[in-house]
PyMOL CGO cylinders between C-alpha atoms (Angstrom):
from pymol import cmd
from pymol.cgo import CYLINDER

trace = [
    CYLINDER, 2.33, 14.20, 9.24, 0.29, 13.36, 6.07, 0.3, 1, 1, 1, 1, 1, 1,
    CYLINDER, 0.29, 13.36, 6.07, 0.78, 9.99, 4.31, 0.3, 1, 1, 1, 1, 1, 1,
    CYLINDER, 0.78, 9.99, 4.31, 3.36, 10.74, 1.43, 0.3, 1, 1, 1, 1, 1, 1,
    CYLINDER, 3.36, 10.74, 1.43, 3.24, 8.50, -1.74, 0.3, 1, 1, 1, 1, 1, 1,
    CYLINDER, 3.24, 8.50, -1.74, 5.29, 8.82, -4.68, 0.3, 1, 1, 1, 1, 1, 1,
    CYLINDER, 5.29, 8.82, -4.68, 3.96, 8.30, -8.57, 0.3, 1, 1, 1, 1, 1, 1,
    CYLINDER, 3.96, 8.30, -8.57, 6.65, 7.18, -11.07, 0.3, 1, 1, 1, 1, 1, 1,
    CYLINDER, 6.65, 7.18, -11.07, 5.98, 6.92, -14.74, 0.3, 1, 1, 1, 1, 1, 1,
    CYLINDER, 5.98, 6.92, -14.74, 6.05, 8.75, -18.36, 0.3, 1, 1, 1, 1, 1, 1,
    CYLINDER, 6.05, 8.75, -18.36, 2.26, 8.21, -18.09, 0.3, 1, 1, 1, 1, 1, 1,
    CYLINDER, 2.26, 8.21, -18.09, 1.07, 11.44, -18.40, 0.3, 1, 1, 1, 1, 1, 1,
    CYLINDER, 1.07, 11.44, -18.40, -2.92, 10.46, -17.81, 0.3, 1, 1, 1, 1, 1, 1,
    CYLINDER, -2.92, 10.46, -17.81, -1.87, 7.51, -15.06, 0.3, 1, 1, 1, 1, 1, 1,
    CYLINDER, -1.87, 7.51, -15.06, 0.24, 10.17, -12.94, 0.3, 1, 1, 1, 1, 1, 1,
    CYLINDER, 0.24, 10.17, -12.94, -2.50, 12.63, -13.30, 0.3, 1, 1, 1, 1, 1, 1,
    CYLINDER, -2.50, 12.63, -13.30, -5.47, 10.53, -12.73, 0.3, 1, 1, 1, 1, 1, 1,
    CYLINDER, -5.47, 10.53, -12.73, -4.12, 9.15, -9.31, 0.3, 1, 1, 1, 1, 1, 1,
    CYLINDER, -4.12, 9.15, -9.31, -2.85, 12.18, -8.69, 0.3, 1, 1, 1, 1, 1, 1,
    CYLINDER, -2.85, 12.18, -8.69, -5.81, 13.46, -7.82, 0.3, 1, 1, 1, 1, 1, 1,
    CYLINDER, -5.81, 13.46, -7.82, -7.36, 10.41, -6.46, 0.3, 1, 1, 1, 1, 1, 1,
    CYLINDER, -7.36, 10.41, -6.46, -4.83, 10.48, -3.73, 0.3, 1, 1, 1, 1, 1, 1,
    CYLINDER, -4.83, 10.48, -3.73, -4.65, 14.10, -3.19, 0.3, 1, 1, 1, 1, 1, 1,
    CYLINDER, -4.65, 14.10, -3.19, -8.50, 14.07, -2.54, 0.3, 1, 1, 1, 1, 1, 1,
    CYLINDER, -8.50, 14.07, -2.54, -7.80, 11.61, 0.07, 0.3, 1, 1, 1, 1, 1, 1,
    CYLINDER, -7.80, 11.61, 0.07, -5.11, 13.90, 1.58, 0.3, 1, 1, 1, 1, 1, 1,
    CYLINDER, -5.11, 13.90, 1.58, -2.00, 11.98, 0.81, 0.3, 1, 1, 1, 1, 1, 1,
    CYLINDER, -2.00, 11.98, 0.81, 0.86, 13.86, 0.14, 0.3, 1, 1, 1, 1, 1, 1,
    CYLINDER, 0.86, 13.86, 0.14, 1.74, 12.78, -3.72, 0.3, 1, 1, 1, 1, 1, 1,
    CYLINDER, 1.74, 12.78, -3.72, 5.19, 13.43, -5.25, 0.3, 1, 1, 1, 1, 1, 1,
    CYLINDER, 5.19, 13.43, -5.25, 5.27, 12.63, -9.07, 0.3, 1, 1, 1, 1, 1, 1,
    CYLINDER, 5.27, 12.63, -9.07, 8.14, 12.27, -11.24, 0.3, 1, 1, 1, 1, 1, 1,
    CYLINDER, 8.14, 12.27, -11.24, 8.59, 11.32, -14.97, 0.3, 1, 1, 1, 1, 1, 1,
    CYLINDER, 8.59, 11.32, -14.97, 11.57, 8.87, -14.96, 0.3, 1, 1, 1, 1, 1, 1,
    CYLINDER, 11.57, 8.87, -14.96, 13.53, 6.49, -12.77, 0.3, 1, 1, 1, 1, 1, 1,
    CYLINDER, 13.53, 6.49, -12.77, 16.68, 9.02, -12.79, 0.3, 1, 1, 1, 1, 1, 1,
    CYLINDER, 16.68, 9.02, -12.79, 14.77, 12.04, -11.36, 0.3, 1, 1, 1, 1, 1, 1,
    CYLINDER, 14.77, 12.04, -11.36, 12.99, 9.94, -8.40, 0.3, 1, 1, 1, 1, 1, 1,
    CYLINDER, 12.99, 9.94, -8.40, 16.29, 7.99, -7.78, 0.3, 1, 1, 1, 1, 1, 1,
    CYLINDER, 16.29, 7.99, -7.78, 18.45, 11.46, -7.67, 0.3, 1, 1, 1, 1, 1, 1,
    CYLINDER, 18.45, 11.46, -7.67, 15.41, 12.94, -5.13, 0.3, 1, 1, 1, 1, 1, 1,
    CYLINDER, 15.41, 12.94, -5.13, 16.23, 13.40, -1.42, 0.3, 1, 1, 1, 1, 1, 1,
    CYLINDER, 16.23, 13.40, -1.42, 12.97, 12.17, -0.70, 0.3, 1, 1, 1, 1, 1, 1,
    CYLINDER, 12.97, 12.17, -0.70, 12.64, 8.88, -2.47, 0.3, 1, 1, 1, 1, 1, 1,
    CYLINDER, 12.64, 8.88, -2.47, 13.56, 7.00, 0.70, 0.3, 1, 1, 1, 1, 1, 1,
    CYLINDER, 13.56, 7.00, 0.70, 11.22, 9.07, 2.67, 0.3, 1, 1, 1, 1, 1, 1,
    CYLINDER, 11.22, 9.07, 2.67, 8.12, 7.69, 1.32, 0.3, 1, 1, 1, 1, 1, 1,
    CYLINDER, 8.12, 7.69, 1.32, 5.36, 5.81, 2.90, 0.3, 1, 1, 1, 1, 1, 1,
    CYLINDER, 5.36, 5.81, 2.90, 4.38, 4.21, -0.73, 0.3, 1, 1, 1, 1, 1, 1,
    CYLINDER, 4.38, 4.21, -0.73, 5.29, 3.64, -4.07, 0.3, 1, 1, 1, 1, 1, 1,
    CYLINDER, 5.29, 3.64, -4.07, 3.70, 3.12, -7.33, 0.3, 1, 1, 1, 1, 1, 1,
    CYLINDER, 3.70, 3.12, -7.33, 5.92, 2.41, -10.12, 0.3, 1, 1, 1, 1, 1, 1,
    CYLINDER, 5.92, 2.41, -10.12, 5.45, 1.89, -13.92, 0.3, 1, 1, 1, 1, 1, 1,
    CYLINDER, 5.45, 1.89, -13.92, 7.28, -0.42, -15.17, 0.3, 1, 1, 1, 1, 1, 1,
    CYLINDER, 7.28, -0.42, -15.17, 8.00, 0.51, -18.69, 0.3, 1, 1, 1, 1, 1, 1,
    CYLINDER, 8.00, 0.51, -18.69, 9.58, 3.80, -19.12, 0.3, 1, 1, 1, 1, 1, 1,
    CYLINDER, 9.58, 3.80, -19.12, 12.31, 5.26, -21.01, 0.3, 1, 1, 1, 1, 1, 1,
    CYLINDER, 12.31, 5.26, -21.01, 16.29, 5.32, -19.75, 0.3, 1, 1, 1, 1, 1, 1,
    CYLINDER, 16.29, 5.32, -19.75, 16.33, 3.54, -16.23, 0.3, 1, 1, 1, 1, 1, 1,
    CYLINDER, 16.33, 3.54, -16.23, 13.31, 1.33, -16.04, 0.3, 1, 1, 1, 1, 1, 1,
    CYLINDER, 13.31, 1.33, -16.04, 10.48, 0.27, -13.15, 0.3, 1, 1, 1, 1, 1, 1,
    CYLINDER, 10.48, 0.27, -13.15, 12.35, -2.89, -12.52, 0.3, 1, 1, 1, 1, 1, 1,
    CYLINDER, 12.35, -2.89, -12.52, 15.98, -1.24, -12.27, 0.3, 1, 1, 1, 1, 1, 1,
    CYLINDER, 15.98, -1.24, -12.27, 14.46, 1.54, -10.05, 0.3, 1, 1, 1, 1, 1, 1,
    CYLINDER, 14.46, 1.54, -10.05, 12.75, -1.44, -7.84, 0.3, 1, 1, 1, 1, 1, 1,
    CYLINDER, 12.75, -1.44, -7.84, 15.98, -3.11, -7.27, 0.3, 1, 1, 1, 1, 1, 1,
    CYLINDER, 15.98, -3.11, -7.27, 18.18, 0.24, -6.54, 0.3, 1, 1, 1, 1, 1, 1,
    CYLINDER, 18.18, 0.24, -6.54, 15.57, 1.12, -3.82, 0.3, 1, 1, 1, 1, 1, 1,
    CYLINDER, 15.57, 1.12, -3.82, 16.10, -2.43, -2.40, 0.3, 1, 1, 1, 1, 1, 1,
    CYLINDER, 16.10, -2.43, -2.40, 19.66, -2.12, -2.53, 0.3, 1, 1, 1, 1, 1, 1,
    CYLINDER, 19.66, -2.12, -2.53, 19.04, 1.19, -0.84, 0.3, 1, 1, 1, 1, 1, 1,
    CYLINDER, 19.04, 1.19, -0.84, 16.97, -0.80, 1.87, 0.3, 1, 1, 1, 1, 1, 1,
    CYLINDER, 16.97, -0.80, 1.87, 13.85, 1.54, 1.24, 0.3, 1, 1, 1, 1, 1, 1,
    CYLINDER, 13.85, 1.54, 1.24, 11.75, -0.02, 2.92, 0.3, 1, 1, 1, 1, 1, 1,
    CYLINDER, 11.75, -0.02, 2.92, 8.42, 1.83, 1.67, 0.3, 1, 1, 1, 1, 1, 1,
    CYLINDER, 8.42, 1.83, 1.67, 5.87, -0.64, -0.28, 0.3, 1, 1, 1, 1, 1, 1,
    CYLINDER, 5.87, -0.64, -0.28, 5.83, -0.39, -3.94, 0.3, 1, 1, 1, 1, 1, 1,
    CYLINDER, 5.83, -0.39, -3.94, 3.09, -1.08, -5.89, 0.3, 1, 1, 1, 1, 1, 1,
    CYLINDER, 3.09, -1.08, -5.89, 4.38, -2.03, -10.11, 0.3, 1, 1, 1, 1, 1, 1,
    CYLINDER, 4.38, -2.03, -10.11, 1.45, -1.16, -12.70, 0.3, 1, 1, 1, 1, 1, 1,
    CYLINDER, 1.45, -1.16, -12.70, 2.69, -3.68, -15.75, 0.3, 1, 1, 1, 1, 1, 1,
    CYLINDER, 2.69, -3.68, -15.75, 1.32, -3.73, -19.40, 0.3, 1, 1, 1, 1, 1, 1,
    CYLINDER, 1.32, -3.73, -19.40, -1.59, -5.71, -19.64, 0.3, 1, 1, 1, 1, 1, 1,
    CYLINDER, -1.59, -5.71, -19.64, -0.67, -9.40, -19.93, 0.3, 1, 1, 1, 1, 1, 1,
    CYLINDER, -0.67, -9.40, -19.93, 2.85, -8.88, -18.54, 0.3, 1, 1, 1, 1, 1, 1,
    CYLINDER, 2.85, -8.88, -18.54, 3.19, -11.83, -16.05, 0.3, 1, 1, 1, 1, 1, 1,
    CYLINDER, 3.19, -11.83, -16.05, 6.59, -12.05, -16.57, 0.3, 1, 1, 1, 1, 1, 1,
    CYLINDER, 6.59, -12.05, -16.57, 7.61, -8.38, -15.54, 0.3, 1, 1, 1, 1, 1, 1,
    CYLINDER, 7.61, -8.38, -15.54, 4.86, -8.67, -13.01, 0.3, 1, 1, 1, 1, 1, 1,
    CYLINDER, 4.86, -8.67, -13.01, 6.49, -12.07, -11.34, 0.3, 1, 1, 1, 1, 1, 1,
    CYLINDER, 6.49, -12.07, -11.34, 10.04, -10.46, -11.62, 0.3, 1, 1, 1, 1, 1, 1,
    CYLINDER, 10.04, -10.46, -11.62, 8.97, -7.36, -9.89, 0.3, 1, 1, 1, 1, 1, 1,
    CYLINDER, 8.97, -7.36, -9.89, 7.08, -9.27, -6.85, 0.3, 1, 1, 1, 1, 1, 1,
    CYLINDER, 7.08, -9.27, -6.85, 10.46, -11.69, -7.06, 0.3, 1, 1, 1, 1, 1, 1,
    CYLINDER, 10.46, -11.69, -7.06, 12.43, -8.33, -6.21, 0.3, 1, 1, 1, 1, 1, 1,
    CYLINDER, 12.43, -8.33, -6.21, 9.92, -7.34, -3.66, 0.3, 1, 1, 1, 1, 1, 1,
    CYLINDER, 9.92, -7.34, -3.66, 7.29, -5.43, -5.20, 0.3, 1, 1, 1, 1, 1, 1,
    CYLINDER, 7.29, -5.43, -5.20, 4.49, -5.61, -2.63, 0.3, 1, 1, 1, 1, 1, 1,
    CYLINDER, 4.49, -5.61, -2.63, 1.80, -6.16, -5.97, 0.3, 1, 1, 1, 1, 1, 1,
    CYLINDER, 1.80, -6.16, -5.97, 1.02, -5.11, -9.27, 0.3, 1, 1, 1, 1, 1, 1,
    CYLINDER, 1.02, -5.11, -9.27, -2.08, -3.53, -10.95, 0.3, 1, 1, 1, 1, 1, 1,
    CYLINDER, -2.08, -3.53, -10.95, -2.19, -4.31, -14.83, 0.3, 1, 1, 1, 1, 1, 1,
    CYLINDER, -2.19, -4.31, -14.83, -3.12, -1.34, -17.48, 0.3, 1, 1, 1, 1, 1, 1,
    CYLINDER, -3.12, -1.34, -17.48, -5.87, 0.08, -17.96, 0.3, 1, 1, 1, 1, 1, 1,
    CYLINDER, -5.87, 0.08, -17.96, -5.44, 0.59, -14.47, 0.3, 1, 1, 1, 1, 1, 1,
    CYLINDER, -5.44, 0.59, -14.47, -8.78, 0.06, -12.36, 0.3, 1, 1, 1, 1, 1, 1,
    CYLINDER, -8.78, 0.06, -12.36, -8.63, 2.83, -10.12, 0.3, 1, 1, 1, 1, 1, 1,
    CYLINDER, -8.63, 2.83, -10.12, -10.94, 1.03, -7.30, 0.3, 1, 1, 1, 1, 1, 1,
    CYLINDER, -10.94, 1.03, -7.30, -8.34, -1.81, -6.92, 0.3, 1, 1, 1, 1, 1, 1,
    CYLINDER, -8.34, -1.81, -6.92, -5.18, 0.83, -6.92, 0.3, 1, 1, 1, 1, 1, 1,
    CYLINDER, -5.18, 0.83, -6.92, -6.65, 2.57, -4.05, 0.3, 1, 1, 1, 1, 1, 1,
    CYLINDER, -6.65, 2.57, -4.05, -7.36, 0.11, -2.32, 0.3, 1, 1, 1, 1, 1, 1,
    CYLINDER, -7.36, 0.11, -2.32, -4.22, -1.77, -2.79, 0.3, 1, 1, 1, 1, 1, 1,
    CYLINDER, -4.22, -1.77, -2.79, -2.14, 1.34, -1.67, 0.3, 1, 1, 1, 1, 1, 1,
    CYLINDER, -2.14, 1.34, -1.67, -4.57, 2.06, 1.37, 0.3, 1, 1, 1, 1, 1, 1,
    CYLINDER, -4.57, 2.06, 1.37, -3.93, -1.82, 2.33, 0.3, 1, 1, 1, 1, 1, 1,
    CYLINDER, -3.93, -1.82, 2.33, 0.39, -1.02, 1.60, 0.3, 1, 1, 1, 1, 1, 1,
    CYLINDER, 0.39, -1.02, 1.60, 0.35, 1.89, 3.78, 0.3, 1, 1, 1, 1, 1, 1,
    CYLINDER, 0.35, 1.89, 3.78, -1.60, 0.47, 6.47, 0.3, 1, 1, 1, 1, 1, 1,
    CYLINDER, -1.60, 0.47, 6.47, 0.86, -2.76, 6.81, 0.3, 1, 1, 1, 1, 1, 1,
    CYLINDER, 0.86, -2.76, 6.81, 3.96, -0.13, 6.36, 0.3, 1, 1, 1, 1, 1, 1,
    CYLINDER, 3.96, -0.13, 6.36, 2.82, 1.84, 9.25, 0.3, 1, 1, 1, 1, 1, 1,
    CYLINDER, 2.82, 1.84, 9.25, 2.13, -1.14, 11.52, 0.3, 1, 1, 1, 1, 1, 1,
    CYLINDER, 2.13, -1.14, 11.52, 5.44, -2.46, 10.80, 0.3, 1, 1, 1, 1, 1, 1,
    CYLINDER, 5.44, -2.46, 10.80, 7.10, 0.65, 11.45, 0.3, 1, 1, 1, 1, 1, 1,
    CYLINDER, 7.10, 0.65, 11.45, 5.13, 0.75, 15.10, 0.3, 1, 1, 1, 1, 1, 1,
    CYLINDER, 5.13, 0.75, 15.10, 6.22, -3.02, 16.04, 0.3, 1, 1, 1, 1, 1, 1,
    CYLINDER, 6.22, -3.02, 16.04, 9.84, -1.98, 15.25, 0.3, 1, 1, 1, 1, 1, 1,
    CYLINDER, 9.84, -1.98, 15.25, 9.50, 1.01, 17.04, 0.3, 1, 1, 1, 1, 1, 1,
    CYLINDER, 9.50, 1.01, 17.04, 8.27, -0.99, 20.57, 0.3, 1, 1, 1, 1, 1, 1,
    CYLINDER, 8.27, -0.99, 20.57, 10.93, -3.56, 20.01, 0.3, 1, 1, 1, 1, 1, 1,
    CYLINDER, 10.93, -3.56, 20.01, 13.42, -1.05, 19.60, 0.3, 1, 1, 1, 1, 1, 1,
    CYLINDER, 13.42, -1.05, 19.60, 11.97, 0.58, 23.01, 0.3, 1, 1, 1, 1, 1, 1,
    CYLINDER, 11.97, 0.58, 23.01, 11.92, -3.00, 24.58, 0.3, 1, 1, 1, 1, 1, 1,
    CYLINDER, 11.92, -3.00, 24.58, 15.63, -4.15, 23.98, 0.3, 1, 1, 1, 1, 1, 1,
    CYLINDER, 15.63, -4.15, 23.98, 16.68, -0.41, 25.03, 0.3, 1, 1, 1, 1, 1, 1,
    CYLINDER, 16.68, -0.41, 25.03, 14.79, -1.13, 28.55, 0.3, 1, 1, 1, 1, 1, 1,
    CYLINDER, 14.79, -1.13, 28.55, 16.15, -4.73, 28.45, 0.3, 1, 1, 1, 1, 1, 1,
    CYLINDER, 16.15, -4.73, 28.45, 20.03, -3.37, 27.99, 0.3, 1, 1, 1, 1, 1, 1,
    CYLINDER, 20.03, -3.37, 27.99, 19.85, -1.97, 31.29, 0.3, 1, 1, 1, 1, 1, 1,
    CYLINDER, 19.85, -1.97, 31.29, 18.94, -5.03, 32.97, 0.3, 1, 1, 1, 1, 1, 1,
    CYLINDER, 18.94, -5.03, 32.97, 22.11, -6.27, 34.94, 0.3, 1, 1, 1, 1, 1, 1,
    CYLINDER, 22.11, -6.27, 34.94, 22.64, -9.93, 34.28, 0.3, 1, 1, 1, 1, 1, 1,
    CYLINDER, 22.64, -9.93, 34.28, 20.99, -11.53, 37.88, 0.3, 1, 1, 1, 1, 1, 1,
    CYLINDER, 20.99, -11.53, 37.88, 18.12, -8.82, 36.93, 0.3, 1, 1, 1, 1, 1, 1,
    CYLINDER, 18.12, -8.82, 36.93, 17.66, -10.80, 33.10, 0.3, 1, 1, 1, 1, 1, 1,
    CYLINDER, 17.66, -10.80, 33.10, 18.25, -14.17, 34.73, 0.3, 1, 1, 1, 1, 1, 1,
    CYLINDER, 18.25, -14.17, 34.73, 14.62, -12.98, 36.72, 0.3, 1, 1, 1, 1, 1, 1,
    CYLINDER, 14.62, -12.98, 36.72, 13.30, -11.17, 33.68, 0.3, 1, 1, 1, 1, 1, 1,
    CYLINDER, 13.30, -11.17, 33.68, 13.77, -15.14, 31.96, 0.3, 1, 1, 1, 1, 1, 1,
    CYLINDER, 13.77, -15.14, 31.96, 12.13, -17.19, 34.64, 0.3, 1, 1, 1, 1, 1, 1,
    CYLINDER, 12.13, -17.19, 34.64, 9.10, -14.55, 35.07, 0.3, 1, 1, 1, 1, 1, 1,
    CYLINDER, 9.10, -14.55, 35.07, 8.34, -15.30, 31.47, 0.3, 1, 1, 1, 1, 1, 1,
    CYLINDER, 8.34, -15.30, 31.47, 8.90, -19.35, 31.65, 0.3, 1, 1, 1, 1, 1, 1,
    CYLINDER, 8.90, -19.35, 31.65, 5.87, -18.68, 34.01, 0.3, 1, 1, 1, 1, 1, 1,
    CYLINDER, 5.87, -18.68, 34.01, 7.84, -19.30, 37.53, 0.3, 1, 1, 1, 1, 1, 1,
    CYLINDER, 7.84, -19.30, 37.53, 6.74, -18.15, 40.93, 0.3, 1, 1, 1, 1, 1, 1,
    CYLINDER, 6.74, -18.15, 40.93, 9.64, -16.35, 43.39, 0.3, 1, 1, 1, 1, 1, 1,
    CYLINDER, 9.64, -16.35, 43.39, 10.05, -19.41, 45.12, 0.3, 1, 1, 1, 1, 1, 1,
    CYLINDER, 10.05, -19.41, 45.12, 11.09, -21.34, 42.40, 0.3, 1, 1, 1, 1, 1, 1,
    CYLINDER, 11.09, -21.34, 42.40, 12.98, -18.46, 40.82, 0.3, 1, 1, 1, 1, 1, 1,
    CYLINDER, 12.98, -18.46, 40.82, 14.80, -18.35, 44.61, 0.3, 1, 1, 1, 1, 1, 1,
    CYLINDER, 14.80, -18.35, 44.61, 15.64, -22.11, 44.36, 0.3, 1, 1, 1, 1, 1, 1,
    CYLINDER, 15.64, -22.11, 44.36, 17.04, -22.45, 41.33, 0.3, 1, 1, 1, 1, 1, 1,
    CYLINDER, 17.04, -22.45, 41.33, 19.33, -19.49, 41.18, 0.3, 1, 1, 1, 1, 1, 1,
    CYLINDER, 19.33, -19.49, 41.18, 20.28, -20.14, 44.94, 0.3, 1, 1, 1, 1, 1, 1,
    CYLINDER, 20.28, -20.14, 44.94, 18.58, -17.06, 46.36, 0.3, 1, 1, 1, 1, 1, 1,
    CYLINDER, 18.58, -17.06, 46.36, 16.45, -15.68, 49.30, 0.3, 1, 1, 1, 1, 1, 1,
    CYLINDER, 16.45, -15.68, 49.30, 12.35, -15.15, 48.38, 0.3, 1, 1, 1, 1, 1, 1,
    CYLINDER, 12.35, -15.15, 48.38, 13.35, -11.57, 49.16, 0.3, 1, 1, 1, 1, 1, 1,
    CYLINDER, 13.35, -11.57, 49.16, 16.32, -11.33, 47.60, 0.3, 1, 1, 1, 1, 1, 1,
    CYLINDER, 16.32, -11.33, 47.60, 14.22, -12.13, 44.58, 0.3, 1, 1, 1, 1, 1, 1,
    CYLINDER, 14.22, -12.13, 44.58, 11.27, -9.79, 45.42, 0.3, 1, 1, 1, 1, 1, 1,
    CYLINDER, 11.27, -9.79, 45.42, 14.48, -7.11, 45.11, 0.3, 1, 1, 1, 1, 1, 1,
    CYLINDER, 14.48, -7.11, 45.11, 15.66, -8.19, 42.18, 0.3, 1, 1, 1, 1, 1, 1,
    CYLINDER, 15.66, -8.19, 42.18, 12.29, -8.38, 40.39, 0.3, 1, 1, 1, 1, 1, 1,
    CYLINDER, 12.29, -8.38, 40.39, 11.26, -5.12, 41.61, 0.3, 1, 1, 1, 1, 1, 1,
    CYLINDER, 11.26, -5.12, 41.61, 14.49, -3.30, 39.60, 0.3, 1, 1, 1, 1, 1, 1,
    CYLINDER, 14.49, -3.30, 39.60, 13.60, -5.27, 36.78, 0.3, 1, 1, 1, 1, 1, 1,
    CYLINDER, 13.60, -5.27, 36.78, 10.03, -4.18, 36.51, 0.3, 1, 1, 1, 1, 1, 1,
    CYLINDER, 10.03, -4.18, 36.51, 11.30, -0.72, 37.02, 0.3, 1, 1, 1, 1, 1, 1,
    CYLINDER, 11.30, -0.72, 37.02, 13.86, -0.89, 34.38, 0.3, 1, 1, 1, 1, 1, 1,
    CYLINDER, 13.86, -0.89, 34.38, 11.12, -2.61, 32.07, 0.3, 1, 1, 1, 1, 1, 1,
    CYLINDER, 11.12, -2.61, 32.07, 8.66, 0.59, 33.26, 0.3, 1, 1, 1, 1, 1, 1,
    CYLINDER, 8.66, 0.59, 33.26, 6.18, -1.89, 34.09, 0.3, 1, 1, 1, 1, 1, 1,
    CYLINDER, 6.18, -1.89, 34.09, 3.99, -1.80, 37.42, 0.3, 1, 1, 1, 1, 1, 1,
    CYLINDER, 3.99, -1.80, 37.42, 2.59, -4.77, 37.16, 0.3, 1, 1, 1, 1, 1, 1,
    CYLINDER, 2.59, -4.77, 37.16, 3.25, -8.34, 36.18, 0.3, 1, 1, 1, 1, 1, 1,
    CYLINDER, 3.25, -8.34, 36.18, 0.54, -8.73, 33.75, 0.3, 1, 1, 1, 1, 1, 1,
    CYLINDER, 0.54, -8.73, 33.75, 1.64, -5.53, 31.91, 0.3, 1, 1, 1, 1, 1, 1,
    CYLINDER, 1.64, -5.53, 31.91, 5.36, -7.33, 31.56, 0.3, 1, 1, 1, 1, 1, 1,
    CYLINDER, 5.36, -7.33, 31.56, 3.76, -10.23, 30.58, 0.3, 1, 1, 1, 1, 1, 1,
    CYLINDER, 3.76, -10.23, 30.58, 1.79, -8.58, 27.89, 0.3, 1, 1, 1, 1, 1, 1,
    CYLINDER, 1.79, -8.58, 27.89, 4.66, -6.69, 26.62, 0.3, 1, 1, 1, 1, 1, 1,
    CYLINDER, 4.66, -6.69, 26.62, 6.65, -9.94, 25.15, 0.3, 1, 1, 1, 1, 1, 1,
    CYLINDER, 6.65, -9.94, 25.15, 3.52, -11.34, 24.06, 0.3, 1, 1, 1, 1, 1, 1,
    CYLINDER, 3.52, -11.34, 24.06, 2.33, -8.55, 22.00, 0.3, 1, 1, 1, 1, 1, 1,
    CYLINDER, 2.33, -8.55, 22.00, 5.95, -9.52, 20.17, 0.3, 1, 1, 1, 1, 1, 1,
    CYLINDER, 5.95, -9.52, 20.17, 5.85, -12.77, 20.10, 0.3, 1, 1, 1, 1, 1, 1,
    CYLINDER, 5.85, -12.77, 20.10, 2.82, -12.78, 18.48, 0.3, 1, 1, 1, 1, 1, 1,
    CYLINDER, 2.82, -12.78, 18.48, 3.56, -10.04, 15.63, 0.3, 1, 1, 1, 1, 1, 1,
    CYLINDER, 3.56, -10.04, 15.63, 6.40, -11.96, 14.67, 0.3, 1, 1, 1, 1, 1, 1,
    CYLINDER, 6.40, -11.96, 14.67, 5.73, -15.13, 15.88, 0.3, 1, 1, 1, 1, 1, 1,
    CYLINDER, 5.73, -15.13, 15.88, 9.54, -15.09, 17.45, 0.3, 1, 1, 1, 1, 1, 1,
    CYLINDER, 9.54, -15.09, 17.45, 10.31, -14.76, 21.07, 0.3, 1, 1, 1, 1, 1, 1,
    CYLINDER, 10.31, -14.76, 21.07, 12.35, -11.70, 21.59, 0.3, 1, 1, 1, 1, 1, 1,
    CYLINDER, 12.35, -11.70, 21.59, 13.71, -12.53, 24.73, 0.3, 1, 1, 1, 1, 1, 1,
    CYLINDER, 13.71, -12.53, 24.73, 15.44, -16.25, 23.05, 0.3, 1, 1, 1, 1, 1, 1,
    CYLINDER, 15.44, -16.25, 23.05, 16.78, -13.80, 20.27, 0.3, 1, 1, 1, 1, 1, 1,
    CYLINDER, 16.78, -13.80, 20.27, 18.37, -11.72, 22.96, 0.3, 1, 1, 1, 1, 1, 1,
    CYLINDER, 18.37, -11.72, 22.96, 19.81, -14.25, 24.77, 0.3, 1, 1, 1, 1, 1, 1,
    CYLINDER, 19.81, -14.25, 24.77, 21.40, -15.95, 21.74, 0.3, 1, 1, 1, 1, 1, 1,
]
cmd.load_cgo(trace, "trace")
């Protein structure tokens, strides 16, 4: 499925020009003239980027900005302000603009800048994915199988796992063996890896969260 960025402006030439700037990179560009037609347009949640002029006539780029964050799009969007405009600019990035590009718009920067918004989008979108995929696999886990799960990951060896939950070694060994087949792991390195990847893309420990 191509990239699909949307253009939104009364800027004839701007919509135009990076029109086909994107278009010969193989994005799929939508392009509307005003805040009400983008707003009122099935597909304006559906986007993988942005790029919003600020100043147009009826709704403006700052209005439209906070209606998609009220809509919890979650796309980038990239403001282009008047040159000069800090204020707009810093109010946009306040209501969570991911940048702005000043007029007369340097092309070079605007590419790059949406290449480096769609690239962060997508990788977000993948680390939600595998935590979504994680805590399904973790719901299964019965709660002597999440009590294991938790002292794998605090780095414990059956033994110790065995002694302090009052357990056999093999009743363990049983126990573990579900969970790493619930957790479609074969391996303990592979489980291991799993909540580390996690823990270090969001620097939180999904297994705490859980367990709060």
């Amino acid at each position: 499925m191509k990239t699909r960025i949307a253009i939104v402006g009364d800027d004839d030439a701007l919509r135009d020009s990076l029109g086909v700037l994107l278009k010969f990179r193989e994005y799929d560009v939508l392009e509307f003239r005003d805040g009400e037609s983008f707003l009122q347009d099935s597909a304006a949640g559906k986007l993988d980027c942005l790029v919003l002029d600020l100043k147009m006539p009826g709704i403006n780029g700052l209005e439209v900005l906070k209606t998609c964050r009220e809509r919890s799009y979650a796309m980038p969007i990239i403001v282009v302000t008047a040159f000069g405009d800090v204020a707009s600019a810093k109010t946009a990035l306040k209501g969570g603009a991911f940048d702005f590009v000043e007029k007369p718009v340097d092309w070079d920067e605007m590419i790059r800048l949406i290449d480096e918004a769609v690239a962060q989008y997508r990788q977000a979108n993948a680390q939600d994915s595998e935590r979504a995929g994680i805590e399904e696999r973790m719901a299964r886990l019965s709660g002597r199988e999440r009590e294991i799960l938790d002292a794998v990951l605090d780095g414990k060896h059956n033994r110790e796992i065995a002694a302090a939950l009052g357990l056999s070694v093999r009743t363990v060994e049983v126990y573990k063996a579900r969970m790493m087949e619930k957790m479609r792991v074969s391996r303990l390195a592979e489980l291991i890896r799993l909540f580390a990847r996690l823990e270090a893309k969001d620097g939180s420990a999904l297994v705490a969260a859980e367990a709060s």
